[in-house]
C-alpha positions, -999 to 999 in steps of 0.1 A, spaced: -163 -67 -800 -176 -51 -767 -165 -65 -738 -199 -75 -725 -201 -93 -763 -170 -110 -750 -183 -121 -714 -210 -134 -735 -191 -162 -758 -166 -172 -725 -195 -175 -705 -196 -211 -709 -160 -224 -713 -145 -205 -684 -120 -224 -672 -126 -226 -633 -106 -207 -605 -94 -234 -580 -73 -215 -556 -59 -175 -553 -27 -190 -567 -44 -205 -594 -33 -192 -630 -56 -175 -659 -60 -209 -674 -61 -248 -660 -28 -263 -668 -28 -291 -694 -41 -321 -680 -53 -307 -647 -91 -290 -658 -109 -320 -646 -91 -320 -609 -92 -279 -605 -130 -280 -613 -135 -308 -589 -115 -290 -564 -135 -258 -573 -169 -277 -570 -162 -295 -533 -143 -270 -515 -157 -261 -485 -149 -220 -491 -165 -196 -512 -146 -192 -543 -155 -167 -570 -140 -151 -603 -139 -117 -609 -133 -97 -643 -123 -66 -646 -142 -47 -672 -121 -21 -696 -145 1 -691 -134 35 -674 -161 38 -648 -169 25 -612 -187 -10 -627 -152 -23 -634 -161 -51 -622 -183 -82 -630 -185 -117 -614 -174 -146 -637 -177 -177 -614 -187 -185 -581 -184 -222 -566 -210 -237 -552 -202 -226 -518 -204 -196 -523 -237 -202 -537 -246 -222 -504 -230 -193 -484 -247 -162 -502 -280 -177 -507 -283 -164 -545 -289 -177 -576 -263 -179 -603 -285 -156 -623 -282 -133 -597 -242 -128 -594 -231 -138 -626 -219 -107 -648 -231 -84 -622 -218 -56 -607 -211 -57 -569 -234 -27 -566 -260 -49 -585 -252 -80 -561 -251 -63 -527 -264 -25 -533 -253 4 -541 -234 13 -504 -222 -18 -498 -213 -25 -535 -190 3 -535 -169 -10 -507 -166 -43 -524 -154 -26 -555 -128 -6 -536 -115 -37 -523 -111 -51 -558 -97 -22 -569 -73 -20 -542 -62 -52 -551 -55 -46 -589 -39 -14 -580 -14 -32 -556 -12 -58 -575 -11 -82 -551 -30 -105 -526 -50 -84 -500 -71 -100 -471 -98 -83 -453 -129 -88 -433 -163 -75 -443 -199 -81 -432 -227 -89 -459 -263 -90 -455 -273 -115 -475 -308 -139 -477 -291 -158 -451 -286 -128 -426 -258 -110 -420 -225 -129 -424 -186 -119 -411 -168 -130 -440 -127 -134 -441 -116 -126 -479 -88 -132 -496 -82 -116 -532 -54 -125 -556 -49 -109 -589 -48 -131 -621 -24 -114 -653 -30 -119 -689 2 -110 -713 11 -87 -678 -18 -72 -669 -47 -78 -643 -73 -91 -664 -90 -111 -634 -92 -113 -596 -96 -149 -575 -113 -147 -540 -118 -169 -516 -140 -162 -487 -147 -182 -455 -173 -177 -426 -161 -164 -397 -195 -154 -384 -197 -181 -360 -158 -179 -351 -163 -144 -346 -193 -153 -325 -173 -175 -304 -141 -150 -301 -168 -128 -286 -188 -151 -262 -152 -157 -247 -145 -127 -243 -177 -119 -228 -171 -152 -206 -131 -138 -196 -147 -104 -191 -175 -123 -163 -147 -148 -152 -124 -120 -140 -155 -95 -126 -166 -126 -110 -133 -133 -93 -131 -103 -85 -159 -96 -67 -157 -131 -51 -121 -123 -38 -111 -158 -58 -90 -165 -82 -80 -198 -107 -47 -215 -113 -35 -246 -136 -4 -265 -132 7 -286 -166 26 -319 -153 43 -323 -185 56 -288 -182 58 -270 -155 43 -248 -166 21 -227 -141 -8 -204 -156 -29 -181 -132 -61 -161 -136 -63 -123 -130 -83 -130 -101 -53 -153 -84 -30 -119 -94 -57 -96 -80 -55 -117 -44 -17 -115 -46 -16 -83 -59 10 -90 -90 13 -73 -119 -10 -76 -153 -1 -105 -171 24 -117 -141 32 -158 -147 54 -174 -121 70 -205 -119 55 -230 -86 80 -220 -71 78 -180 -72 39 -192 -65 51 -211 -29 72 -179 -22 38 -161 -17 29 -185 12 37 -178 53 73 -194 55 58 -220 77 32 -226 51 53 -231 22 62 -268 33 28 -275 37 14 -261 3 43 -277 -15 35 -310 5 1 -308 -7 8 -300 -44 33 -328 -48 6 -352 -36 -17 -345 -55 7 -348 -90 18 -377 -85 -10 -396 -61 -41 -375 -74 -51 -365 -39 -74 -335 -40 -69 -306 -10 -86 -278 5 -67 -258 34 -64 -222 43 -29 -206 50 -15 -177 58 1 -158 22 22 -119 21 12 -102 -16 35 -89 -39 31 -51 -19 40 -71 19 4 -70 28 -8 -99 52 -39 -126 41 -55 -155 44 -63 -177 14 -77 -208 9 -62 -228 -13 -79 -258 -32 -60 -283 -54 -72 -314 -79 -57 -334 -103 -65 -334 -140 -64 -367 -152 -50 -381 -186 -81 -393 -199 -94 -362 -196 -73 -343 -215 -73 -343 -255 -37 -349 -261 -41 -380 -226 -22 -405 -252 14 -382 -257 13 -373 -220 7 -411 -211 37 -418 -232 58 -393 -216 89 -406 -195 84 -399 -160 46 -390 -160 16 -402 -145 -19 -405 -151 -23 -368 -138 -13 -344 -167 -21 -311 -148 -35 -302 -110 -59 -271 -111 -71 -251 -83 -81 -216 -69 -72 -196 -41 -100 -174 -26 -88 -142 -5 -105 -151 29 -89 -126 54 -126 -108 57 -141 -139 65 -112 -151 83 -113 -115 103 -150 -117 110 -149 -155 124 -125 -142 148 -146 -116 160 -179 -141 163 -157 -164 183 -143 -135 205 -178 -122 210 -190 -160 214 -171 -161 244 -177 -127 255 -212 -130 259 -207 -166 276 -185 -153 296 -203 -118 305 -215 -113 340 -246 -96 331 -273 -121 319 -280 -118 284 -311 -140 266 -323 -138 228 -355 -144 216 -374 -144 181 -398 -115 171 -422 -135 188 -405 -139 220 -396 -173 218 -362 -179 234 -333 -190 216 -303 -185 228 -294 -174 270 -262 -172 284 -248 -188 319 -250 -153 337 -289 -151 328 -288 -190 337 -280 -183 376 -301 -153 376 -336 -167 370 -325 -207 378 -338 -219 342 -307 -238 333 -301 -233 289 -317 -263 279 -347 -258 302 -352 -221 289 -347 -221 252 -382 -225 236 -399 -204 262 -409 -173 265 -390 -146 290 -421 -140 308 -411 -172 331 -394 -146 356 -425 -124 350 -430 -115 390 -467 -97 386 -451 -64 400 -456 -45 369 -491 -35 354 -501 -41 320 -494 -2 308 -457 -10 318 -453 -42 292 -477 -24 266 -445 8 272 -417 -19 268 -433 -35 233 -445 -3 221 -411 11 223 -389 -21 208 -415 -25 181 -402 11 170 -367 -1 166 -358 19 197 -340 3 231 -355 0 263 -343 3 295 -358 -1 333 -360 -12 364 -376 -40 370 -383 -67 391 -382 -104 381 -391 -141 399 -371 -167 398 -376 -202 393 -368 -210 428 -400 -181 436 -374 -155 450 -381 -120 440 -352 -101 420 -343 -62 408 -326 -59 379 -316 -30 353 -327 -44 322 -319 -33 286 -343 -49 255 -329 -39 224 -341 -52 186 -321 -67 159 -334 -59 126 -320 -64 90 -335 -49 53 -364 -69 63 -370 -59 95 -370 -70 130 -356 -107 136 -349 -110 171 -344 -90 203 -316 -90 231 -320 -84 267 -294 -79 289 -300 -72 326 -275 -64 354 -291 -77 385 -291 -54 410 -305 -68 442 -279 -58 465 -275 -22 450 -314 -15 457 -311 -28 492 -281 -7 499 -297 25 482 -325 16 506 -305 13 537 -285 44 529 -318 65 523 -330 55 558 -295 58 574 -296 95 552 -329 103 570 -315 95 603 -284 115 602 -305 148 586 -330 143 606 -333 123 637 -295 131 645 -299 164 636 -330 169 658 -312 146 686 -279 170 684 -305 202 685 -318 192 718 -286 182 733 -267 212 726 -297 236 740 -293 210 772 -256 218 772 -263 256 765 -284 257 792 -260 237 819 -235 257 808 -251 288 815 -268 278 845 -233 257 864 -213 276 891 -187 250 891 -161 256 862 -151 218 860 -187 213 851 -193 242 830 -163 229 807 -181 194 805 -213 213 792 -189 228 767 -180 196 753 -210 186 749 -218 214 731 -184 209 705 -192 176 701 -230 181 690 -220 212 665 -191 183 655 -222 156 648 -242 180 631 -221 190 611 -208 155 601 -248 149 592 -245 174 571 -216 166 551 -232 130 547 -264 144 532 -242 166 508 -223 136 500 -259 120 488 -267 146 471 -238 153 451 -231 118 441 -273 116 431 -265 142 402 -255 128 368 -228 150 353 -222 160 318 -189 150 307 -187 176 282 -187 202 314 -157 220 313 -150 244 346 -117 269 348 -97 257 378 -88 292 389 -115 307 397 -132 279 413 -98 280 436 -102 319 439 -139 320 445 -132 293 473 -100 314 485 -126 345 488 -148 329 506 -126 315 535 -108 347 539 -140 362 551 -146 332 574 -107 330 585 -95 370 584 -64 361 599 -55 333 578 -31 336 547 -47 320 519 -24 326 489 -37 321 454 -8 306 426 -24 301 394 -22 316 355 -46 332 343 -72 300 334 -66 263 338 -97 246 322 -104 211 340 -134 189 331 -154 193 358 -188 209 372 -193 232 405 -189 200 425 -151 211 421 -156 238 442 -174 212 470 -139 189 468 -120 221 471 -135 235 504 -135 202 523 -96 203 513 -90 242 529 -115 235 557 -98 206 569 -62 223 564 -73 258 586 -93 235 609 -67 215 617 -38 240 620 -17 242 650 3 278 640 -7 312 640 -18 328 611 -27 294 592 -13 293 561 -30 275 532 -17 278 497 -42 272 461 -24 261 430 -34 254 396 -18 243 367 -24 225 332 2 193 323 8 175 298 -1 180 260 -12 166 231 -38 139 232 -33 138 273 -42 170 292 -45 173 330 -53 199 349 -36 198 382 -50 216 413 -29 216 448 -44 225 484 -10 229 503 -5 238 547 19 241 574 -3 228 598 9 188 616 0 171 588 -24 140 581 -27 114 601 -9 83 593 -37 59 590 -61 81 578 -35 92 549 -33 53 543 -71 46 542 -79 77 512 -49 62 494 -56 30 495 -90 36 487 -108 16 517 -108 18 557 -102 -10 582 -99 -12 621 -64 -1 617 -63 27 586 -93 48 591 -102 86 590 -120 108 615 -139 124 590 -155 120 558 -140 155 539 -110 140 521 -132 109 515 -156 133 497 -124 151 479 -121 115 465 -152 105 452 -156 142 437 -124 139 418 -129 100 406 -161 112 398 -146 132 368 -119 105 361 -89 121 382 -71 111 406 -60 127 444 -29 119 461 -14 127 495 26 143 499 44 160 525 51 198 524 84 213 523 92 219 555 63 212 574 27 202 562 5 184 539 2 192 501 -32 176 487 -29 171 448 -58 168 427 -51 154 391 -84 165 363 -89 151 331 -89 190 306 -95 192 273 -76 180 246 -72 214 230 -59 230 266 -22 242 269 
């Protein structure tokens, strides 16, 4: 008899396969409760037998269960005595079989996973074979198979769901964190070890969590826990915490309890001595020191601009204003309330033409920042200068509002207007005035026999060159400080000091001018050096009181690194500087008492702070005044 002859009469008294551990035949008694078992169990069962056939259709399905049925979809008539190749194809048959094989081969229980495509769709199915003797032999193979699919399913969608919890926390700088009552136990999130910068996998107890608190927190966040255990108080405060690598943050920290009836297992932790209705407290921490950083700054700039003395006022892209600040408060007399909702052209004083507004919105429109002088009304009616600045705000979306900010300058443009006409004066009318007086003077002095007077005409004469002259110095003083300089300008000291020494030898040929200088000392500053320079050896051979005049040029560079000076001295014998006029160019102002005679060190000064140095005044070893002039060089100068 062939063996498919003998498949053919067992066919129908097969005894049934209850379990993997299940035995060739049903023990006597027990046929009715392993077919019932077989019938109603909830996992696919099925009976294999091997064929003796030498080929790779070893194999042939005896039995399947009902479940299995349900599971694969098919028919009885469409498993039973087939191959697995006939079953599932020829591909996926041939794993199958391999399986089987391995299993009769090892001769003993393998599990593995494998995915079918049956009717149903494709299923993950978890199988477990066992291998069923006759007189010591494999004759038969049990399996049991059991849906993972949706398991599987669900393994995934939480790792999926772990995998967007800790990118989430991530990129929200947050972290979670459960405390079990009953335990102790404290569990955190990668995120919470991100913020606290721990180690992978890193669980500490509450109390290794506290430690990561400011000192003077720790009371408070272990005040807060403990409340909420045992009293179910919720919290939500921000403290100061030092990570695992020392680092400085700020967190906040939010706390609630988990209640008993919310938990699965409420009953045993209800029962537990000591507990309370709160079986664990959850929270999060969120890393806020960004936030916490950029508060800060708003509230520093808050005040800043409340504070500023320049009046600053911010409008919508329509000009509607929202938002002005004291300083612009006093400037126009529109107190906040009063100006907020209006539009800036209140202190609109009709001094402007219509191509000058048409400039100012063409040019903010563009994104770009404009700047002028202009003239605004107050409230009050009184006319105003000030330099204003309009500037727009603009995000990805464009513009959303616009900031002036105007200094006013009242005073300054009355000042520049008196100095212009006092500048006239002195180059002009006082010029013209001293012209005639000295040809007057000329003329007595020429003309007098009497030697007393003749000396009075000469005064005259000193005095009007003297007058002249100090006209002259004014109008240079105007002119030089008019000029905007480049503060990139970078001048060598030297030769401005030996172009100046060159030029006073020819003017003083019996003066010693000496020259004490390396070969360049580069100074930031323009040719206006040279102007600061000459009013320092002019009034040092004017003044002298020895014969020859000596005067002695120095240059040198100081320091180093990151702070580099170039230092220029103008050093005499003659009597010195006067006291009070030595007092008034240190001190930076002149009164009745300290005063100069002059205006040359004053425009030494103003030259030198002009390029961010500094002059100072010192005696001269043994007799005389050394003049030091202190110059910002650059950084690269040795």
């Amino acid at each position: 008899m062939t063996s498919r002859e003998r498949r053919e009469n067992e066919r129908d008294d097969d005894p049934p396969a209850a379990s993997a551990d299940a035995p060739a035949e049903s023990p006597p008694g027990h046929s009715d409760e392993y077919e019932t078992i077989f019938r109603t169990v909830d996992d696919a069962v099925f009976l294999v037998e091997l064929d003796g056939a030498d080929s790779s259709d070893t194999f042939r399905y005896r039995r399947v269960n009902p479940a299995y049925e349900s599971l694969t979809e098919l028919e009885p008539s469409e498993i039973l005595h087939m191959t697995p190749r006939e079953v599932f194809g020829d591909s996926l048959g041939d794993a199958i079989a391999a399986e089987y094989r391995r299993c009769v081969e090892a001769d003993e229980t393998v599990e593995y996973e494998e995915t079918l495509s049956l009717p149903a769709g494709r299923r993950r199915l978890e199988t477990k074979l066992t291998p069923v003797h006759t007189d010591g032999e494999v004759t038969r193979i049990v399996g049991i198979s059991r849906d993972i699919t949706e398991r599987r399913e669900r393994a995934r969608e939480f790792e999926r769901n772990r995998d967007l919890l800790s990118k989430t926390e991530r990129l929200a700088h947050v972290g979670g964190w459960e405390l079990d009552c009953r335990t102790d136990d404290l569990r955190w999130t990668d995120g919470t070890r991100s913020i606290f910068d721990t180690e992978d996998g890193y669980e500490p107890t509450l109390d290794d969590a506290v430690e990561f608190y400011h000192p003077e927190d720790r009371p408070r966040i272990r005040r807060l826990v403990r409340r909420c255990r045992e009293a179910g108080t919720p919290y939500d405060v921000v403290l100061r915490a030092r990570t695992d690598a020392g680092d400085e943050r700020w967190v906040r920290s939010f706390g609630e309890a988990v209640p008993a009836d919310g938990e699965a297992d409420a009953g045993d932790a209800a029962e537990a001595p000591g507990s309370s209705d709160v079986v664990a407290v959850r929270g999060a921490v969120m890393d806020v020191t960004e936030q916490r950083s950029r508060e800060r700054d708003r509230r520093v700039f808050e005040k800043a601009v409340e504070q500023a003395g320049h009046g600053i006022v911010i409008t919508d892209p329509e000009g509607t204003i929202e938002y002005v600040n004291p300083a612009y408060a006093a400037d126009t007399g529109y107190d906040r309330q009063e100006a907020i909702g209006l539009n800036p052209r209140i202190v609109k004083s009709g001094k402007h033409d219509r191509e000058f507004y048409e400039e100012l919105w063409e040019t903010v429109l563009a994104g770009e920042t404009w700047e002028a002088e202009i003239v605004n009304r107050r409230k009050s009616g009184e006319l105003y200068h000030v330099d204003q600045t309009i500037a727009p705000i603009a995000d990805d979306d464009g513009i959303t509002h616009f900031v002036g900010i105007e200094s006013e300058t009242t005073d300054r443009q009355l000042r520049e207007q008196r100095l212009s006409v006092l500048n006239r004066v002195l180059r002009h009318n006082l010029r013209n005035a001293m012209t005639v007086v000295r040809g007057h003077a000329s003329v007595l002095r020429r003309e007098l026999d009497d030697e007393e007077l003749r000396s009075h005409a000469g005064t005259i004469e000193a005095w009007a060159d003297d007058l002249t002259a100090l006209g002259e110095k004014a109008a240079t003083a105007r002119s030089l400080f008019e000029r905007e300089g480049d503060p990139d300008t970078v001048c060598d000291a030297r030769e401005t000091l030996s172009t100046v020494a060159s030029e006073f030898a020819e003017c003083y040929p019996d003066a010693e001018i000496t020259l004490e200088a390396p070969d360049s000392v580069p100074a930031k500053a323009d040719d206006r050096l040279a102007v600061a320079v000459r009013e320092l050896v002019d009034n040092a051979l004017a003044h002298h009181d020895r014969t020859p005049p000596a005067v002695t040029l120095g240059a040198a560079s100081v320091g180093g690194g990151a702070t580099n000076w170039a230092e220029i001295t103008v050093a005499d014998t003659g009597p010195g500087i006067p006291e009070s006029e030595r007092a008034a160019i240190e001190a930076g102002e002149e009164t009745q008492v300290t005063h100069g005679s002059g205006i040359g060190l004053w425009l030494a000064r103003w030259v030198v702070a002009g390029f961010g140095g500094e002059l100072s005044i010192e005696d001269n070893d043994p007799r005389g005044t050394v003049v030091r002039l202190r110059l910002p060089a650059p950084v690269d100068a040795t």
